[in-house]
Predicted model as a PDB file, atoms N, CA, C, CB and O in Angstrom, pLDDT in the B-factor column:
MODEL        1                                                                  
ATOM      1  N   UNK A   1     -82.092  35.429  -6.677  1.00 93.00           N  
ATOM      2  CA  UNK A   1     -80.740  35.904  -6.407  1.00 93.00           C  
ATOM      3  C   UNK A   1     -80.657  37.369  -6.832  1.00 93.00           C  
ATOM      4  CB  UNK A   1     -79.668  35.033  -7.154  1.00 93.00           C  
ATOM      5  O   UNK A   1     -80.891  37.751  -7.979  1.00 93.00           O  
ATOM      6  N   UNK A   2     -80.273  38.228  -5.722  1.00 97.00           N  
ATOM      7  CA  UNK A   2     -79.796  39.604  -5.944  1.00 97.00           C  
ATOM      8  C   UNK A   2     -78.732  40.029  -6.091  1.00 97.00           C  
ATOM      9  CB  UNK A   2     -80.037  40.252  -5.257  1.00 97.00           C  
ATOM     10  O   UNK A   2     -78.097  39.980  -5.038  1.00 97.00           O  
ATOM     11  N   UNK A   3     -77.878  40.682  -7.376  1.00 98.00           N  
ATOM     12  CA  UNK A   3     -76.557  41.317  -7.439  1.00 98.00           C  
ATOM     13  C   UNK A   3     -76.327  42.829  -7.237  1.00 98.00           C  
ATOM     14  CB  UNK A   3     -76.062  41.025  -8.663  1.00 98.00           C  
ATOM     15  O   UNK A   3     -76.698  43.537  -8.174  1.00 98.00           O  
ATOM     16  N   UNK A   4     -75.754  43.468  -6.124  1.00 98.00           N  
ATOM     17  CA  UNK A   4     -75.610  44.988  -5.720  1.00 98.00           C  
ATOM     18  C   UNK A   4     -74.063  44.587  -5.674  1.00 98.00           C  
ATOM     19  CB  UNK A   4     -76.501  45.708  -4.111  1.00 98.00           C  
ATOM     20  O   UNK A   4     -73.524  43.520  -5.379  1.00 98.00           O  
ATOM     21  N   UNK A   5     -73.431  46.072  -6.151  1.00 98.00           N  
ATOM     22  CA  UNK A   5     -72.722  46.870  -5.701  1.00 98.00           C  
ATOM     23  C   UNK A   5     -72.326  48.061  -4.870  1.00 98.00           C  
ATOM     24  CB  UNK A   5     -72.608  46.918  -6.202  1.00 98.00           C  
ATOM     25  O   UNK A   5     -72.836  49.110  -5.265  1.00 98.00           O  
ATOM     26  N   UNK A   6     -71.715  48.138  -4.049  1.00 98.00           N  
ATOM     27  CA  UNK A   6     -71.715  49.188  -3.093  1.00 98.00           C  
ATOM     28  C   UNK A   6     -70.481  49.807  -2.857  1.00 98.00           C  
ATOM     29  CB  UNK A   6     -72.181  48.763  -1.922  1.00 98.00           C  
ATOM     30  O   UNK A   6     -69.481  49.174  -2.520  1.00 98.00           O  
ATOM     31  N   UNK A   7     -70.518  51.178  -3.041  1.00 98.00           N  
ATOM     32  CA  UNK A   7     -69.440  52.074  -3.208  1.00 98.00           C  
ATOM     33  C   UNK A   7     -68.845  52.204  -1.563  1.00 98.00           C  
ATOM     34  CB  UNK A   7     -70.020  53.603  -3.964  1.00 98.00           C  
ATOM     35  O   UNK A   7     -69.319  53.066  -0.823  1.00 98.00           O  
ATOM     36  N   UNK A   8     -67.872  51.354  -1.133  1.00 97.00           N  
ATOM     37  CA  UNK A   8     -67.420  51.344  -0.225  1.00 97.00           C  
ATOM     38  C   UNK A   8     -65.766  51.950   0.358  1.00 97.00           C  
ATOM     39  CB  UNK A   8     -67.732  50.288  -0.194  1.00 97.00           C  
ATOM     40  O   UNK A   8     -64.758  51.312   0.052  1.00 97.00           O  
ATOM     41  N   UNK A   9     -65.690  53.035   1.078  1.00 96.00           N  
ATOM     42  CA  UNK A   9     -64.709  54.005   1.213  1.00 96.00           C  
ATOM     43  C   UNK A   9     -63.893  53.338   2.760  1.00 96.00           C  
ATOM     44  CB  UNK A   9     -65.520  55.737   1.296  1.00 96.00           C  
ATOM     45  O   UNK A   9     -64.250  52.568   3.651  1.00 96.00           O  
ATOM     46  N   UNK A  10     -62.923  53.949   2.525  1.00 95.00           N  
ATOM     47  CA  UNK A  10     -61.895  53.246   3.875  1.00 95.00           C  
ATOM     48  C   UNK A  10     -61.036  51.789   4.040  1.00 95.00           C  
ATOM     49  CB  UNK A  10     -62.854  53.057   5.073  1.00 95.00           C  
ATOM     50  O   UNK A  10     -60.397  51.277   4.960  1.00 95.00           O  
ATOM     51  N   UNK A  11     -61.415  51.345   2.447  1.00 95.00           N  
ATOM     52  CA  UNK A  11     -60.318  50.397   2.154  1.00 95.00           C  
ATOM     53  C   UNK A  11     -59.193  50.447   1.972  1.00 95.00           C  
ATOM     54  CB  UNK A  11     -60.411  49.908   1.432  1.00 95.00           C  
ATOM     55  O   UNK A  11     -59.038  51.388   1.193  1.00 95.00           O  
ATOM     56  N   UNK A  12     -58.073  49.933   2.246  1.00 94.00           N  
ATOM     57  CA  UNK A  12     -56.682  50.500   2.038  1.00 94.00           C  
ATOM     58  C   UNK A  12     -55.596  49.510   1.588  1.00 94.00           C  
ATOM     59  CB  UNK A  12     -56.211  51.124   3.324  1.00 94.00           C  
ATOM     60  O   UNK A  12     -54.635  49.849   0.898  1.00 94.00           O  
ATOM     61  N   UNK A  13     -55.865  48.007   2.120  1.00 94.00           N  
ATOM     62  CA  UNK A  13     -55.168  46.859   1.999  1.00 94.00           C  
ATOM     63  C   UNK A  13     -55.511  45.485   1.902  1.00 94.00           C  
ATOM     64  CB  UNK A  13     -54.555  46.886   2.772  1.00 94.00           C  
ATOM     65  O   UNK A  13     -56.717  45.254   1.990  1.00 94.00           O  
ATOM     66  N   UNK A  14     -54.748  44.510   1.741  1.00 93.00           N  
ATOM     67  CA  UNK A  14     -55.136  43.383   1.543  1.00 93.00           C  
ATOM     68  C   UNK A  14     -56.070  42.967   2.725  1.00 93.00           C  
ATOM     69  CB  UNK A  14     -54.028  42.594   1.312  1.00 93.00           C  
ATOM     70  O   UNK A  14     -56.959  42.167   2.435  1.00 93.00           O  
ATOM     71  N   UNK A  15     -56.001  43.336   3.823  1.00 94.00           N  
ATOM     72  CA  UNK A  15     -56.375  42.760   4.963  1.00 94.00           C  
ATOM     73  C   UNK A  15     -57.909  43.184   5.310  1.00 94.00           C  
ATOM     74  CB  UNK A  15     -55.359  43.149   6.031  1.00 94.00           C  
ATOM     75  O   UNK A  15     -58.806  42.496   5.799  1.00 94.00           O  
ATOM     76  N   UNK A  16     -57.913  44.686   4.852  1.00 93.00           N  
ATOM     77  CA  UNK A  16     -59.216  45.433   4.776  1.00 93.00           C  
ATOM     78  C   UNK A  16     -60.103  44.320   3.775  1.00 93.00           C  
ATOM     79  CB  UNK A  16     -58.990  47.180   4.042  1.00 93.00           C  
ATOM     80  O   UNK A  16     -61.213  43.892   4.089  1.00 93.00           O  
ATOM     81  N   UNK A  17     -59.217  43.876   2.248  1.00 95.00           N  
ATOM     82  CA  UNK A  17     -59.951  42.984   1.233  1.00 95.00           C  
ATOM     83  C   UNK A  17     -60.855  41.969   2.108  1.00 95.00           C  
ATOM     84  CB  UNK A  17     -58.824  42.117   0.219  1.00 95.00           C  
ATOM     85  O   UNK A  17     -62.071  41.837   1.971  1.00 95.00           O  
ATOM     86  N   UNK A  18     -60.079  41.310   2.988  1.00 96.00           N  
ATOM     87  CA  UNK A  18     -59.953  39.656   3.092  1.00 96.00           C  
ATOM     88  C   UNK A  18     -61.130  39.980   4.556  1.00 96.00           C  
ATOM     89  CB  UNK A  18     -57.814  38.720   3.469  1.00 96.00           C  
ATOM     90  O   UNK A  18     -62.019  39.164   4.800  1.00 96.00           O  
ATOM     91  N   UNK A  19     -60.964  41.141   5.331  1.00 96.00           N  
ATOM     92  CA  UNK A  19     -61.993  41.610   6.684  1.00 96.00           C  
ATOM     93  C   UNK A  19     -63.361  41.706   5.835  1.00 96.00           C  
ATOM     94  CB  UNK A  19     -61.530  43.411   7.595  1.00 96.00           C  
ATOM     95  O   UNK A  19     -64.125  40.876   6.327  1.00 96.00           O  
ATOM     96  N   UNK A  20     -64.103  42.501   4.563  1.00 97.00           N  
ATOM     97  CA  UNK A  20     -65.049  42.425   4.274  1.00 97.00           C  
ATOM     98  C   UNK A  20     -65.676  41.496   3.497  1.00 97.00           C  
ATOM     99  CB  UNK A  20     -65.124  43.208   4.046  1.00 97.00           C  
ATOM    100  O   UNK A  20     -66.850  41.724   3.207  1.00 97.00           O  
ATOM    101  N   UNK A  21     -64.900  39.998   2.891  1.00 97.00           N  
ATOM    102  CA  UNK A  21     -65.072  38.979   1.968  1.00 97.00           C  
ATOM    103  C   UNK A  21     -65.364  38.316   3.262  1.00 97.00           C  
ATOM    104  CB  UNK A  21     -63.887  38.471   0.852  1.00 97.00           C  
ATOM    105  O   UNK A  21     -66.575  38.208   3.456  1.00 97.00           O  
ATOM    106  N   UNK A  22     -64.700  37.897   4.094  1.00 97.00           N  
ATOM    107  CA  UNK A  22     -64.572  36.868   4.751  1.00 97.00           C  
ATOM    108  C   UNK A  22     -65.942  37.671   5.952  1.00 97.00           C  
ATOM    109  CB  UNK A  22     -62.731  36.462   5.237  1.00 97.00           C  
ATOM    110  O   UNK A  22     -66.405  36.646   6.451  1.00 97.00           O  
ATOM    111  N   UNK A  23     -66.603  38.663   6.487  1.00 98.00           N  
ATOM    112  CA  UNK A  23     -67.612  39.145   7.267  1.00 98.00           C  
ATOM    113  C   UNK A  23     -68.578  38.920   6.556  1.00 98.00           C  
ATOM    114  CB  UNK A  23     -67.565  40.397   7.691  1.00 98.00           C  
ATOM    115  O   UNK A  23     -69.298  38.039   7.026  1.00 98.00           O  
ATOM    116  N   UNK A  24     -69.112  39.583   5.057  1.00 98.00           N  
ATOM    117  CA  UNK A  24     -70.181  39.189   4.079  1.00 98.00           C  
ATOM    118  C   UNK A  24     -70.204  38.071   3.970  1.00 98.00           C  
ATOM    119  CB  UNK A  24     -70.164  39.623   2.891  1.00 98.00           C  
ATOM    120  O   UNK A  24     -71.239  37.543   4.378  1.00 98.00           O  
ATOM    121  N   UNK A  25     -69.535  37.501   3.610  1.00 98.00           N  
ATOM    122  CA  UNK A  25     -69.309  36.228   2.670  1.00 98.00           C  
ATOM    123  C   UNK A  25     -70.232  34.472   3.802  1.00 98.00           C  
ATOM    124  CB  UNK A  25     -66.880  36.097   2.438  1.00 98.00           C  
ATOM    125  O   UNK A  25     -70.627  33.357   3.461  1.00 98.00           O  
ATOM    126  N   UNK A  26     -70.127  35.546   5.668  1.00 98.00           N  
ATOM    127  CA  UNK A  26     -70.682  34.350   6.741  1.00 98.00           C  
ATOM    128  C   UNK A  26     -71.853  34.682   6.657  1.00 98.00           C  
ATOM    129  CB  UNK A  26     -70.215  34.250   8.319  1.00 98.00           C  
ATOM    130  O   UNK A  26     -72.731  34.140   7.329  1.00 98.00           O  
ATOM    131  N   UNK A  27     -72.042  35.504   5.929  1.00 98.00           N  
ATOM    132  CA  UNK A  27     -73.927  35.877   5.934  1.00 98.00           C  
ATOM    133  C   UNK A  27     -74.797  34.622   5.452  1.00 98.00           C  
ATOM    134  CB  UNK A  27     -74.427  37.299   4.629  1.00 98.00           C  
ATOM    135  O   UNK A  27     -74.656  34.151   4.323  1.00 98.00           O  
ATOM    136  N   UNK A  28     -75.400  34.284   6.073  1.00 98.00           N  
ATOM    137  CA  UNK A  28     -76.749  33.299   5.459  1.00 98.00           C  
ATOM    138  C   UNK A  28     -77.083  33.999   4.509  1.00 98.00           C  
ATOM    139  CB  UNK A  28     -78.131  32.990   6.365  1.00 98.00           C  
ATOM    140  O   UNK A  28     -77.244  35.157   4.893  1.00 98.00           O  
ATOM    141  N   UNK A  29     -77.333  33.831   3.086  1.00 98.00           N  
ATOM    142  CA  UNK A  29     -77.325  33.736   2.074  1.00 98.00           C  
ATOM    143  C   UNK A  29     -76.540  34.202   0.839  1.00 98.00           C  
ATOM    144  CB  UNK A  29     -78.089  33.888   2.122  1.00 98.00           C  
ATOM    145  O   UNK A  29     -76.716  34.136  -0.378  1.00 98.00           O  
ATOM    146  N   UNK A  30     -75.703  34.645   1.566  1.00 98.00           N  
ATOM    147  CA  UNK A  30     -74.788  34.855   0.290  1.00 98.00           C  
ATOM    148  C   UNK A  30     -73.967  34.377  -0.344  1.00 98.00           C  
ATOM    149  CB  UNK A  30     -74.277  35.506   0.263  1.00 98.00           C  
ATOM    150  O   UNK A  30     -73.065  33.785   0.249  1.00 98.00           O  
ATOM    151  N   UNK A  31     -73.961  34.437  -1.628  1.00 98.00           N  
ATOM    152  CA  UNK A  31     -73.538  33.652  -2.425  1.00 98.00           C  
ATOM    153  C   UNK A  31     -72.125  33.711  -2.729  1.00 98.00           C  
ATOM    154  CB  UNK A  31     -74.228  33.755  -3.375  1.00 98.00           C  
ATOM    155  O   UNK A  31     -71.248  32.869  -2.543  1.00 98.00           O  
ATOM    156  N   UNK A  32     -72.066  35.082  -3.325  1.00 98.00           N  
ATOM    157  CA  UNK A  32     -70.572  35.475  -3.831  1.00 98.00           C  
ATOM    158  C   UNK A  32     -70.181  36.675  -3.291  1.00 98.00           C  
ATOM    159  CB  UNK A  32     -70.413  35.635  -5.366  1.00 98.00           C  
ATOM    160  O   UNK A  32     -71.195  37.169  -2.798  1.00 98.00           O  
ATOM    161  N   UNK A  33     -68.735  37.793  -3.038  1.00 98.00           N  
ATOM    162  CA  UNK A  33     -68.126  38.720  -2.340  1.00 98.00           C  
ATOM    163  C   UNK A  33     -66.790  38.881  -3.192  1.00 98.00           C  
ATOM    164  CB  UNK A  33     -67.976  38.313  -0.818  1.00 98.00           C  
ATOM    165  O   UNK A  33     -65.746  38.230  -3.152  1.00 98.00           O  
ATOM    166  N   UNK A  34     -67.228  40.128  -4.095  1.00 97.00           N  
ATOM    167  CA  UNK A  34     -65.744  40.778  -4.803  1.00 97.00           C  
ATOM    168  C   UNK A  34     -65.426  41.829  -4.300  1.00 97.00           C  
ATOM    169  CB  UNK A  34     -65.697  41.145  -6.266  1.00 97.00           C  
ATOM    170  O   UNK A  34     -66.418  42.418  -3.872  1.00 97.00           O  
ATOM    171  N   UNK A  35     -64.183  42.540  -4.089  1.00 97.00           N  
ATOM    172  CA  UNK A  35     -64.291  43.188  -3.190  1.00 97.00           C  
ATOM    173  C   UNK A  35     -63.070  44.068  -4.782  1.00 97.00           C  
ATOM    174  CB  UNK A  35     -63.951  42.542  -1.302  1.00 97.00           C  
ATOM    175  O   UNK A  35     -62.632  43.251  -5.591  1.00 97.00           O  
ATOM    176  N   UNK A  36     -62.880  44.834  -4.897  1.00 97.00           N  
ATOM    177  CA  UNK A  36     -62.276  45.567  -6.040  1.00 97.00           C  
ATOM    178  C   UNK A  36     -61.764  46.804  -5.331  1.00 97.00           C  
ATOM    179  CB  UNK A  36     -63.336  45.905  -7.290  1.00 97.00           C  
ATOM    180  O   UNK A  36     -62.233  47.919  -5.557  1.00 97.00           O  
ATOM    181  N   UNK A  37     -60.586  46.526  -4.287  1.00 95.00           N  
ATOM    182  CA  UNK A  37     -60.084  47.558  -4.113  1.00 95.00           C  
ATOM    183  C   UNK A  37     -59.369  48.537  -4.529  1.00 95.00           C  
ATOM    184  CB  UNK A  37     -59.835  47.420  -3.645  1.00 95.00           C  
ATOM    185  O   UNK A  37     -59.092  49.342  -3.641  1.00 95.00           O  
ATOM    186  N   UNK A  38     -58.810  48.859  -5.948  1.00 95.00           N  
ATOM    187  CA  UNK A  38     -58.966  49.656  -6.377  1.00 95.00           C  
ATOM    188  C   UNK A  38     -59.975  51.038  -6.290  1.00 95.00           C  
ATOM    189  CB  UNK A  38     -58.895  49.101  -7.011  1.00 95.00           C  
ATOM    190  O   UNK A  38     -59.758  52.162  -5.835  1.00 95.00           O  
ATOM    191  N   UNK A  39     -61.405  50.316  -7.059  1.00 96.00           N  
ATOM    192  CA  UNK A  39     -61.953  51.295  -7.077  1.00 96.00           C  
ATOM    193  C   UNK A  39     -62.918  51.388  -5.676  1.00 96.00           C  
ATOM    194  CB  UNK A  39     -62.543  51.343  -8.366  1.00 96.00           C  
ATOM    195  O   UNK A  39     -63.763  52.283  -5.649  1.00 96.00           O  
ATOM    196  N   UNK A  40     -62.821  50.655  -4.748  1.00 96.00           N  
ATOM    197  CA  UNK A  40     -63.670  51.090  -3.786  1.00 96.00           C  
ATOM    198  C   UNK A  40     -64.828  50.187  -3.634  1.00 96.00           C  
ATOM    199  CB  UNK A  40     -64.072  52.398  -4.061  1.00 96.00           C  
ATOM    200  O   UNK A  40     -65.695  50.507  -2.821  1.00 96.00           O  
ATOM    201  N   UNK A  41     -64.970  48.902  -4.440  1.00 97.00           N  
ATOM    202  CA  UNK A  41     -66.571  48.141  -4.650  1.00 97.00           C  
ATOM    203  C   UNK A  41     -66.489  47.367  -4.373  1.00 97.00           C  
ATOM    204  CB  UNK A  41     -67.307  47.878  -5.677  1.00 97.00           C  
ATOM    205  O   UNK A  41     -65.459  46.738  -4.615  1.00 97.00           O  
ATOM    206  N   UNK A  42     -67.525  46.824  -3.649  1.00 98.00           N  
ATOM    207  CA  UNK A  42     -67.927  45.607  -3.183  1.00 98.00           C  
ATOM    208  C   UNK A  42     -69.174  44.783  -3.722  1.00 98.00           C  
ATOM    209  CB  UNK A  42     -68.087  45.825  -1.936  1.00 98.00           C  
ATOM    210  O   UNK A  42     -70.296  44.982  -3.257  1.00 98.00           O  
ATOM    211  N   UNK A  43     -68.925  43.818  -4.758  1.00 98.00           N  
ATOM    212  CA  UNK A  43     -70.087  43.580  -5.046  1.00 98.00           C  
ATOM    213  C   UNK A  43     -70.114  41.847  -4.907  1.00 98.00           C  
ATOM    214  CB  UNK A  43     -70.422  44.283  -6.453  1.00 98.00           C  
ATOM    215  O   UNK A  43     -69.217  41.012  -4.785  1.00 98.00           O  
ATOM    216  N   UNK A  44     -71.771  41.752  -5.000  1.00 98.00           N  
ATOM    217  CA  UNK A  44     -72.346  41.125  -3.342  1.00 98.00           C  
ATOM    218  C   UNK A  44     -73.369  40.182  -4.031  1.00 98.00           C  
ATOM    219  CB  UNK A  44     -73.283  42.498  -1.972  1.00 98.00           C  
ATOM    220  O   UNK A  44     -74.224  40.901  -4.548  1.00 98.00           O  
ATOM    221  N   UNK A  45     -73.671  38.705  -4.280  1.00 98.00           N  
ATOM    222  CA  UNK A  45     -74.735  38.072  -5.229  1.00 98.00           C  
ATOM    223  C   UNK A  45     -75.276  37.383  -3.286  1.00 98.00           C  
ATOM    224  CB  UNK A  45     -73.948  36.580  -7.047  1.00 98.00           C  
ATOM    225  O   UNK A  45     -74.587  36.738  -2.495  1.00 98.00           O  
ATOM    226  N   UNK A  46     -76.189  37.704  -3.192  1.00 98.00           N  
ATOM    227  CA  UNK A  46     -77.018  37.507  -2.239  1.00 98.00           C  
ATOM    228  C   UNK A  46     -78.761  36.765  -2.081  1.00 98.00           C  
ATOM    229  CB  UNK A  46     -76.940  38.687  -1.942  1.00 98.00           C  
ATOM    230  O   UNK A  46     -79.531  37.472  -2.730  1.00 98.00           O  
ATOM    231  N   UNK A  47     -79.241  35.993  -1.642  1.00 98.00           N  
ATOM    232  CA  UNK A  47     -80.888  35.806  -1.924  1.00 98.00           C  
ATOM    233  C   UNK A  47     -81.331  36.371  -0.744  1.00 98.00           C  
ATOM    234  CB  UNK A  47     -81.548  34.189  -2.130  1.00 98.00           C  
ATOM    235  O   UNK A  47     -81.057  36.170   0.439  1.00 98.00           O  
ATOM    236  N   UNK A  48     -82.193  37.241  -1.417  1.00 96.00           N  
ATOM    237  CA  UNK A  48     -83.001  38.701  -0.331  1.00 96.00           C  
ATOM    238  C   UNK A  48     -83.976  37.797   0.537  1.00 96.00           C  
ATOM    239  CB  UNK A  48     -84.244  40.225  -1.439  1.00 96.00           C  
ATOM    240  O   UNK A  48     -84.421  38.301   1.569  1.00 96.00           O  
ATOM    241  N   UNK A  49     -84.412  36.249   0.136  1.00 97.00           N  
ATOM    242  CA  UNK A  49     -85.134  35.913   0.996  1.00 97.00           C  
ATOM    243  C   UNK A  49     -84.343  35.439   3.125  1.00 97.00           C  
ATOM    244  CB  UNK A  49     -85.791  34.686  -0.021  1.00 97.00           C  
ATOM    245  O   UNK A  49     -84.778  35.142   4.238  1.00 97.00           O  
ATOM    246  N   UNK A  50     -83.552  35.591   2.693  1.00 98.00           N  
ATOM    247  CA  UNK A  50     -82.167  34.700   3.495  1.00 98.00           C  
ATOM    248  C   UNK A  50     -81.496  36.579   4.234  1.00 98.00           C  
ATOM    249  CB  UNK A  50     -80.482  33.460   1.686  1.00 98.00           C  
ATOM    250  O   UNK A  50     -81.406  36.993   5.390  1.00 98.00           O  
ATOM    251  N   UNK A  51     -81.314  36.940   3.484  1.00 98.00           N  
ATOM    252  CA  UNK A  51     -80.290  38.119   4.292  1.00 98.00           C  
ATOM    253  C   UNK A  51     -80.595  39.102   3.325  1.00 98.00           C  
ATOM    254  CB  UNK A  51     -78.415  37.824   4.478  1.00 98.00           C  
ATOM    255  O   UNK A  51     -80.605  39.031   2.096  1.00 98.00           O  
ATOM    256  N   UNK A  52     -80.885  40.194   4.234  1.00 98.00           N  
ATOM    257  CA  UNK A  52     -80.957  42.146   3.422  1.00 98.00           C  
ATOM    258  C   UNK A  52     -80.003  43.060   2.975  1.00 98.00           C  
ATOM    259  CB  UNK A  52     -81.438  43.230   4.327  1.00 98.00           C  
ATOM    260  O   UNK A  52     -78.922  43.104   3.564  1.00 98.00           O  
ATOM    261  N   UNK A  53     -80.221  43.779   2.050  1.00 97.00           N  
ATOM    262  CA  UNK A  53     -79.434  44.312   1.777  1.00 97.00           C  
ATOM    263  C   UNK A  53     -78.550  45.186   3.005  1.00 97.00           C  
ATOM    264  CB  UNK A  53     -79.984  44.847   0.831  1.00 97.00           C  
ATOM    265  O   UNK A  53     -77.360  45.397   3.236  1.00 97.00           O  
ATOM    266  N   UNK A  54     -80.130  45.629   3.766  1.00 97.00           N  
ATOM    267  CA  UNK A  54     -79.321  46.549   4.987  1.00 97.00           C  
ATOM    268  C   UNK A  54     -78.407  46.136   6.255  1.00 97.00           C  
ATOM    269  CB  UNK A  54     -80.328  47.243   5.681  1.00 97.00           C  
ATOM    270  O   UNK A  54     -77.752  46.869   6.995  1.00 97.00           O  
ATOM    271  N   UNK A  55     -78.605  44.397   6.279  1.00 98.00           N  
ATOM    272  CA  UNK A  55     -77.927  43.502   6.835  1.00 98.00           C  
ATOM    273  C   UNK A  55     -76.386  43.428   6.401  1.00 98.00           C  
ATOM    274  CB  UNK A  55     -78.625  42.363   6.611  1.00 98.00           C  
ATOM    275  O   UNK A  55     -75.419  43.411   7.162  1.00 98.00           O  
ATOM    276  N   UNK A  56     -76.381  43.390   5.073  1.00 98.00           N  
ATOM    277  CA  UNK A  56     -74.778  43.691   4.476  1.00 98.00           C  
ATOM    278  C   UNK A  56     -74.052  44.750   4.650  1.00 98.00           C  
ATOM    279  CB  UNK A  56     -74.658  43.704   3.181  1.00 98.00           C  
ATOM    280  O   UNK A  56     -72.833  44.870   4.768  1.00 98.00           O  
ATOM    281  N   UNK A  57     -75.123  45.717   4.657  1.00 98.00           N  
ATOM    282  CA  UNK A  57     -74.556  47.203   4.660  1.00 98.00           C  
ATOM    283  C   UNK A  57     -73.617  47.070   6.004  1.00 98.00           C  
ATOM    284  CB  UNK A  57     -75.905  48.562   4.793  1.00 98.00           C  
ATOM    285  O   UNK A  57     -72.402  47.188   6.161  1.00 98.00           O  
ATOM    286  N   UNK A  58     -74.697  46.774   6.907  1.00 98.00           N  
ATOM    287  CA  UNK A  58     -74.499  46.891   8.584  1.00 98.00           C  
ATOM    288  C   UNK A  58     -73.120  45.854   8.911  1.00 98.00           C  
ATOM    289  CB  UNK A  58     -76.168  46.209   9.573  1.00 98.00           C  
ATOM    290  O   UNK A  58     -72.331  45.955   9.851  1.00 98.00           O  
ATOM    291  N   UNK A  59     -73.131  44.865   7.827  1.00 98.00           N  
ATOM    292  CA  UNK A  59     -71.792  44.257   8.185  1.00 98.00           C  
ATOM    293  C   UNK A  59     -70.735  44.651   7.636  1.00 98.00           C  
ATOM    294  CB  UNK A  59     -71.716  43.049   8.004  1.00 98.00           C  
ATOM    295  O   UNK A  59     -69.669  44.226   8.082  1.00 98.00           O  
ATOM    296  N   UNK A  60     -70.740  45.367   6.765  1.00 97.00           N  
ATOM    297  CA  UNK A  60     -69.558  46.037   6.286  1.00 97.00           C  
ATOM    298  C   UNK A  60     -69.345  47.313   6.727  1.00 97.00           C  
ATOM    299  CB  UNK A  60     -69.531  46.091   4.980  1.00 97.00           C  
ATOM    300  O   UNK A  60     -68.414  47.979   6.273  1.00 97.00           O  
ATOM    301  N   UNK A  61     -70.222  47.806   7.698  1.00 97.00           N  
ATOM    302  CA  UNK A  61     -70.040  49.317   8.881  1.00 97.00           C  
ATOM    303  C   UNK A  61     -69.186  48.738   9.632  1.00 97.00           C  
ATOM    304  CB  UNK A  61     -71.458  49.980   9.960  1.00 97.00           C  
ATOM    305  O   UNK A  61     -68.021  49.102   9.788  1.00 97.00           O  
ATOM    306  N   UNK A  62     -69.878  47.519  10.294  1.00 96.00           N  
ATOM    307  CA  UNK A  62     -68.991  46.897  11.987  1.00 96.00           C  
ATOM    308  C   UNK A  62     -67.521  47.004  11.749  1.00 96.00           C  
ATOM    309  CB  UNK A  62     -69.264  44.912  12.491  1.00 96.00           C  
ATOM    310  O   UNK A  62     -66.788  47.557  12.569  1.00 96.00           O  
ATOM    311  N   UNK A  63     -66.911  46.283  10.212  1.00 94.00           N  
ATOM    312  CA  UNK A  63     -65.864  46.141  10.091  1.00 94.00           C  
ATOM    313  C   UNK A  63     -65.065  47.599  10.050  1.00 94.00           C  
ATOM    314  CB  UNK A  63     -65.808  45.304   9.089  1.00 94.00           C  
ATOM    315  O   UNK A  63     -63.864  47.555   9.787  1.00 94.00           O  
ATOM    316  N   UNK A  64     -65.670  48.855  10.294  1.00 95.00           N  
ATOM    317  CA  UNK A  64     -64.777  49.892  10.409  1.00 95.00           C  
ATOM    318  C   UNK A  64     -64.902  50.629   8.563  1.00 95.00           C  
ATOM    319  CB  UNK A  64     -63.037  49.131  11.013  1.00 95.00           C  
ATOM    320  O   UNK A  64     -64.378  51.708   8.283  1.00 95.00           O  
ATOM    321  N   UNK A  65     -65.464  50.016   7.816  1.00 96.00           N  
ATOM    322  CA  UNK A  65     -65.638  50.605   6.785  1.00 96.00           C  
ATOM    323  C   UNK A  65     -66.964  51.532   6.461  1.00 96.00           C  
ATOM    324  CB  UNK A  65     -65.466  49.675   6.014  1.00 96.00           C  
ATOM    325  O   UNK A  65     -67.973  51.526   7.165  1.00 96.00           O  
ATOM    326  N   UNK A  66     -66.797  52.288   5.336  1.00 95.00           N  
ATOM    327  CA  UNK A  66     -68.320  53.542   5.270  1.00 95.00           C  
ATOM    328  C   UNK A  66     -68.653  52.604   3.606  1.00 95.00           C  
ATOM    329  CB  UNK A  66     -67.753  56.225   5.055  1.00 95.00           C  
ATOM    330  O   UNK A  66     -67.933  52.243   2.675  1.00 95.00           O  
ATOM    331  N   UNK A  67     -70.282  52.491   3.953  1.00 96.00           N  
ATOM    332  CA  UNK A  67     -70.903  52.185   2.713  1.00 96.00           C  
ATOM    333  C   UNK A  67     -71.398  53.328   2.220  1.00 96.00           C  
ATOM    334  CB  UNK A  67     -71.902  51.215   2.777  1.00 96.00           C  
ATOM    335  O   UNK A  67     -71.976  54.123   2.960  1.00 96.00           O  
ATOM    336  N   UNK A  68     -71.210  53.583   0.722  1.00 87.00           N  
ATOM    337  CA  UNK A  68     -71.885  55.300   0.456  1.00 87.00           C  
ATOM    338  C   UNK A  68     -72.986  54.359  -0.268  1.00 87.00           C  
ATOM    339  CB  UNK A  68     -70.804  56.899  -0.776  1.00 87.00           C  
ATOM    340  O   UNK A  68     -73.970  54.863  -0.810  1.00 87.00           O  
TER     341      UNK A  68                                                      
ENDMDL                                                                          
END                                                                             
């Protein structure tokens, strides 16, 4: 099991929250999805054998958000 955080910009509301929990969260293997809008983070307990990091990234682009 892998835990990342990712400094994610273009969040603004509840709905933005609930669009990147609920997109990560259908990934084959992931486990857990906090999404801390406040500060901008998304952090992500994932097994790297099952789904990539750059796979998450790429799903949290589609949704209209920037991963830094």
């Amino acid at each position: 099991m892998q835990n990342v955080t990712l400094n994610v910009q273009g969040m603004s509301c509840g709905h933005c929250v609930n669009s990147v929990e609920k997109s990560v969260g259908a990934l084959a293997g992931v486990e857990q999805v906090k999404v801390n809008l406040a500060d901008g983070l998304v952090e992500v307990a994932f097994d790297e054998t099952q789904v990539s990091l750059d796979q998450i990234k790429e799903t949290i682009d589609d949704q209209g958000y920037d991963v830094k």
